[in-house]
C-alpha positions as CSV (number, residue, x, y, z in Angstrom):
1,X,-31.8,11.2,1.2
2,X,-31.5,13.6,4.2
3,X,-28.6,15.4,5.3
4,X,-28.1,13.8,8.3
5,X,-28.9,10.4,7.3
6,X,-25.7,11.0,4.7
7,X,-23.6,12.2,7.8
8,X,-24.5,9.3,9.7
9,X,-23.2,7.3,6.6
10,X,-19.7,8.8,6.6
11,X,-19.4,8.7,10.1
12,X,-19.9,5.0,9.9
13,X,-17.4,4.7,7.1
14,X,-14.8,6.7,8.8
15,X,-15.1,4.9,12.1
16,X,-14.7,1.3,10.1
17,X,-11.6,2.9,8.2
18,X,-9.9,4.1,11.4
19,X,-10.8,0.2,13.5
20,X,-9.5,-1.1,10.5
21,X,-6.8,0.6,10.5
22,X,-5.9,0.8,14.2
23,X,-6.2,-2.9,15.0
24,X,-5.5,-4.4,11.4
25,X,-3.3,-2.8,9.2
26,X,-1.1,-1.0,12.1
27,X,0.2,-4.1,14.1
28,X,1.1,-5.8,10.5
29,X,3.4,-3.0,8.9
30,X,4.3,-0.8,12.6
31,X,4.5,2.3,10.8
32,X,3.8,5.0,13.7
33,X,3.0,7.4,11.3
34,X,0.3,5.7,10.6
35,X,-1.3,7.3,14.0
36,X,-2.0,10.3,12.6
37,X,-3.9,9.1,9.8
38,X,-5.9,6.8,12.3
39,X,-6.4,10.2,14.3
40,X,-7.6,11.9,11.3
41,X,-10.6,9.2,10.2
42,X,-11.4,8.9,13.8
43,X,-12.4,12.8,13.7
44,X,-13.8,12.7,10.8
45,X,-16.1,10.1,12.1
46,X,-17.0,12.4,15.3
47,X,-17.5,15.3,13.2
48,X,-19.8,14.0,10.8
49,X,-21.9,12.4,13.8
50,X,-21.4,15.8,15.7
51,X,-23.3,16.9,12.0
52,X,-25.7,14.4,12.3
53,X,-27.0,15.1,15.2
54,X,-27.1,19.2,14.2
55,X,-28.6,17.9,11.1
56,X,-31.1,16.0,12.5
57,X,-32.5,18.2,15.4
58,X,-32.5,21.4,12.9
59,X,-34.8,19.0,10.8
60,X,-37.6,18.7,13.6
61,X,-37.1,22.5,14.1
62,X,-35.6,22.2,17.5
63,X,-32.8,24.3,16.6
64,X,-31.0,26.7,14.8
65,X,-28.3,26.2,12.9
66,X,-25.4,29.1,12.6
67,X,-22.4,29.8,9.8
68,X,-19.7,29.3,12.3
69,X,-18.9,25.8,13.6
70,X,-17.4,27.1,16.9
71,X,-21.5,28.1,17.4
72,X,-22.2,24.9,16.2
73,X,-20.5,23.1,18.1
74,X,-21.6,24.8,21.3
75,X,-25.4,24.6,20.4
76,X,-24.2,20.5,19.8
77,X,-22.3,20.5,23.8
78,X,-25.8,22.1,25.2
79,X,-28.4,19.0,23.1
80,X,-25.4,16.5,24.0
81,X,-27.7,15.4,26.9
82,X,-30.4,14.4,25.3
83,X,-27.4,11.9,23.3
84,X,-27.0,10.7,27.0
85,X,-22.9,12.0,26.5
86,X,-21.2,12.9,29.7
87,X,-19.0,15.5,31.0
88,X,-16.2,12.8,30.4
89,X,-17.2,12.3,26.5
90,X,-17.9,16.2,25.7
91,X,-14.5,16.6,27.3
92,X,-12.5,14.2,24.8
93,X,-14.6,15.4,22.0
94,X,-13.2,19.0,22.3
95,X,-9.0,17.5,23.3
96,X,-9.8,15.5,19.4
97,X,-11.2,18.7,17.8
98,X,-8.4,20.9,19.5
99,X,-5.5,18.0,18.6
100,X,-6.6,18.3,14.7
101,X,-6.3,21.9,15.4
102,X,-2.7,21.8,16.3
103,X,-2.3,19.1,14.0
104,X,-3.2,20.9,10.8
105,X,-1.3,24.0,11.8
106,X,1.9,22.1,13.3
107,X,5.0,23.3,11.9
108,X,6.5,20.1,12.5
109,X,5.5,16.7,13.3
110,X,7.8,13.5,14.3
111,X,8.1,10.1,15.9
112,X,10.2,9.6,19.0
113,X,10.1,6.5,21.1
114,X,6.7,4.5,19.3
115,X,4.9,8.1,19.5
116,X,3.8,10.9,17.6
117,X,4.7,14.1,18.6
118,X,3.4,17.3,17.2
119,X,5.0,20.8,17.8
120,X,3.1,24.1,17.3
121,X,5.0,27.2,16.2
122,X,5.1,28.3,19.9
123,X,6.9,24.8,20.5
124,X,4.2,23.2,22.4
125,X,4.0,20.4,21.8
126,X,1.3,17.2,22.0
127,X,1.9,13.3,21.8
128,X,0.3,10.5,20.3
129,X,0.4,7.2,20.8
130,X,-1.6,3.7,20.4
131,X,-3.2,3.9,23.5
132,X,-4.8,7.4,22.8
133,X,-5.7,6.5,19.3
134,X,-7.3,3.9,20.8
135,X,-9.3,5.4,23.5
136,X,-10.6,8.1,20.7
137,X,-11.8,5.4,18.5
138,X,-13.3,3.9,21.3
139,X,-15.1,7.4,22.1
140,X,-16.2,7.6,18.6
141,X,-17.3,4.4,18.4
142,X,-19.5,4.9,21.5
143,X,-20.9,8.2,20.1
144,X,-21.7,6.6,16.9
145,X,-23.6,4.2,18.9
146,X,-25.4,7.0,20.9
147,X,-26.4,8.8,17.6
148,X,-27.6,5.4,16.0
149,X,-30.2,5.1,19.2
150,X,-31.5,8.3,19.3
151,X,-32.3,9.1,15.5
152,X,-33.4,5.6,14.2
């Protein structure tokens, strides 16, 4: 099977994990720290359709592909119009991948009033909530869509 075919695969998987959770399993237990595991299927699911898409047009020869992902990921922002994404979309896309960022390096991480809130060494800090998780699943799920029509 074809690499991107696979990434399209886990992509979906991800994205029915994180609905899943989001509007099953979290309203039944409450746990907010759930959130952040929400947050990190819901990347996982853009990434792997941000690979898909890579995946897909390096097959047809229509671009190169390069060791780093920061490369990657700018070659993916300049074919994102051919995926009919907006300004809008690219924009979330690169808060979500920049939010895992601080998220993986956090020196701490907490709840406080129904929210998560992750602090960086330099005591930034970002929030989380339900309403955010949900407007990046809802981004994913529209990208997933968006990747769907144009390869198949």
């Amino acid at each position: 099977m074809d690499k991107y075919k696979n990434d399209l695969i886990e992509a979906s998987r991800h994205l029915r994990i994180a609905d899943h959770m989001a509007y099953v399993t979290f309203p039944l237990i409450n746990e907010h720290r759930l959130l952040l595991k929400i947050f990190d299927e819901v990347y996982l699911s853009i990434i792997n359709c941000i690979n898909c898409i890579l995946n897909y047009e390096y097959l047809y020869k229509r671009i190169r592909l390069f060791q780093s992902f920061n490369e990657n990921f700018n070659l993916f922002i300049r074919i994102s119009k051919n995926y009919d994404l907006n300004e809008e979309q690219i924009k979330m896309i690169k808060d979500i991948i920049e939010l895992n960022r601080k998220h993986k390096n956090s020196a701490i991480e907490f709840i406080k009033q129904k929210k998560v809130v992750i602090m960086s060494d330099n005591l930034g800090i970002q929030v989380l909530d339900l309403i955010t998780i949900k407007r990046y699943l809802l981004l994913a799920k529209e990208l997933m869509v968006k990747t769907r029509n144009r390869i198949i």
